[in-house]
C-alpha positions in Angstrom: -27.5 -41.1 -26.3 -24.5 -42.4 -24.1 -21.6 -39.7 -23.0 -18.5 -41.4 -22.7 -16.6 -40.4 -19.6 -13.2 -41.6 -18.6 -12.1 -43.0 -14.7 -9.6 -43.5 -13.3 -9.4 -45.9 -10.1 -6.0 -44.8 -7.9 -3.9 -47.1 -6.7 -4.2 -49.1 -3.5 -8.0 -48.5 -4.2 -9.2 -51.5 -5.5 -11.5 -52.6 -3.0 -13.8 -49.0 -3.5 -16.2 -49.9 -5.9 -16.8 -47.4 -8.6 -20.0 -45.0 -8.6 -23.0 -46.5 -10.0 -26.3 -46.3 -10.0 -28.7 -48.1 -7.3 -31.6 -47.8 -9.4 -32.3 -48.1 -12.9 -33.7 -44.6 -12.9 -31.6 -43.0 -10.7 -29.8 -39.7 -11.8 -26.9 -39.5 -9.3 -24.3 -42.4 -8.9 -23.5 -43.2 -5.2 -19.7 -42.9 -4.4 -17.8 -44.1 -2.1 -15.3 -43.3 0.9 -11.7 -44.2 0.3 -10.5 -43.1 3.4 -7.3 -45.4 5.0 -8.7 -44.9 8.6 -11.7 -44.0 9.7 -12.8 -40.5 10.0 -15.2 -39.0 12.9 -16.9 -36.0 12.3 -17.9 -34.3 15.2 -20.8 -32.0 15.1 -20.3 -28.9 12.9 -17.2 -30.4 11.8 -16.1 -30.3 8.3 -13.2 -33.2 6.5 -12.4 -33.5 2.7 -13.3 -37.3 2.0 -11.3 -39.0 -0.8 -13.1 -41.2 -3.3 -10.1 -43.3 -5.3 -10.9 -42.3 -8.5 -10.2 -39.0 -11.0 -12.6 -38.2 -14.1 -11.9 -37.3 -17.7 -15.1 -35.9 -19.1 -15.4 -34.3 -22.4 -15.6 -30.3 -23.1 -19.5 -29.3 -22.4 -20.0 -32.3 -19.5 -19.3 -31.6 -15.6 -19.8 -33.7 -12.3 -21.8 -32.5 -9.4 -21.4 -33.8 -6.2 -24.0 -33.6 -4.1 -25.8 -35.3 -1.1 -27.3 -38.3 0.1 -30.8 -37.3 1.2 -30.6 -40.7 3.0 -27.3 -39.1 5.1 -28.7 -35.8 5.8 -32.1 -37.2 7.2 -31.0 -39.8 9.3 -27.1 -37.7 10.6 -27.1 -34.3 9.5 -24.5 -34.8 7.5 -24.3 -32.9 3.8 -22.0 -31.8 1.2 -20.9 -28.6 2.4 -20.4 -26.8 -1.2 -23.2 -28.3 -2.5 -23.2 -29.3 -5.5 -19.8 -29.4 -5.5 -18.1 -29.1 -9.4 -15.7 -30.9 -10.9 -14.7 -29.6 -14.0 -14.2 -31.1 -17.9 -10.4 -30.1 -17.5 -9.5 -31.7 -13.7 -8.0 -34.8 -13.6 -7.5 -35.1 -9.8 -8.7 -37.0 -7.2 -12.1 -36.5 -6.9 -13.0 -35.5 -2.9 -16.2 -35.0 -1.2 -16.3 -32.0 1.7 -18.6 -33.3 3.9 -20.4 -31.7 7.3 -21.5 -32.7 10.2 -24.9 -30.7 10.9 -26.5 -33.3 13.4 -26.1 -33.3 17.1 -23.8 -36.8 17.3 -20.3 -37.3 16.1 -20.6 -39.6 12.5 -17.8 -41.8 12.1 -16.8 -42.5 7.8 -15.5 -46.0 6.9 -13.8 -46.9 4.1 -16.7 -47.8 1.5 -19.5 -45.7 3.0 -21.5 -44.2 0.3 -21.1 -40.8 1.3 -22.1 -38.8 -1.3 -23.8 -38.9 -5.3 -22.5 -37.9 -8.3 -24.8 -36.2 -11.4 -23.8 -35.4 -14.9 -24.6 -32.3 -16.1 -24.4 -30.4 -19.4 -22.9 -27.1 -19.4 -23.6 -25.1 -22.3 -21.3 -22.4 -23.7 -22.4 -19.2 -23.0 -21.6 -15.6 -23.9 -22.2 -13.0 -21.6 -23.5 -9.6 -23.7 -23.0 -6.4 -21.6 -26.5 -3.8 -22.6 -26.7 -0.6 -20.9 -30.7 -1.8 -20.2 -32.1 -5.1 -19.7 -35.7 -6.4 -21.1 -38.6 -6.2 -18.5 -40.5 -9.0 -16.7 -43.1 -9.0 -14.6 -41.1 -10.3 -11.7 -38.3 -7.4 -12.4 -36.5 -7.1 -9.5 -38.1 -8.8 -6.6 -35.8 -11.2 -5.0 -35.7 -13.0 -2.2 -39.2 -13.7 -0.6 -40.7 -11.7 -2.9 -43.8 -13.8 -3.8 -44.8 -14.5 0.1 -43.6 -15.1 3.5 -42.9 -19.1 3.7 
């Protein structure tokens, strides 16, 4: 079953190609920098990356950005809210905060994959307020609870 989802590429953005897929299995598409200059991250330095592009999804669907495994190994370099959301109802820009964890400054050009994009289902919930809540046998144990690593 196919989801139809509506983009939008922004002007003077052409050149960007639009997320897709790099394997035919893959769950996230790459996306890609649309910066006019290049960017240099320094080391524990954050920047808000354009992409070129805004989203209509239908109700129930939402983006998450997350990312590349392939940046983070090799740079350091993450999504910083990650994953990041983008909502059914936002028709903006879509931009990647990305930071600089590794020890060298990272320099973004325009058309770097710099981050993936998953499709998600969000189901609509109900929240019931009870005065007690059912027993498990975890209950309350949080984090670290089952061990020390």
């Amino acid at each position: 079953m196919s989801i139809h989802v509506q983009i939008k590429r922004l002007p003077g953005n052409e050149d960007i190609p639009l997320p897709s897929k790099m394997s035919s299995l893959a769950s996230g598409m790459d996306i890609y920098a649309a910066v006019t200059d290049s960017i240099t991250l320094q080391p524990g330095e954050r920047g808000l990356v354009p992409t070129g592009f805004c989203l209509a999804m239908p109700a129930g669907l939402e983006a998450q950005i997350r990312p590349r495994s392939g940046l983070a190994l090799k740079h350091g370099i993450t999504s910083l809210n990650s994953p990041g959301t983008i909502d059914a109802d936002y028709r903006g820009e879509v931009k990647v905060l990305l930071i600089n964890h590794g020890q060298e400054p990272f320099v973004i050009e325009r058309k770097d994959r710099i981050a993936q994009m998953v499709f998600q289902q969000v189901p609509d919930v109900e929240l019931m307020e009870v005065e007690v809540l059912s027993e498990t046998e975890r209950g309350e144990g949080g984090f670290g609870h089952t061990g020390t690593q």
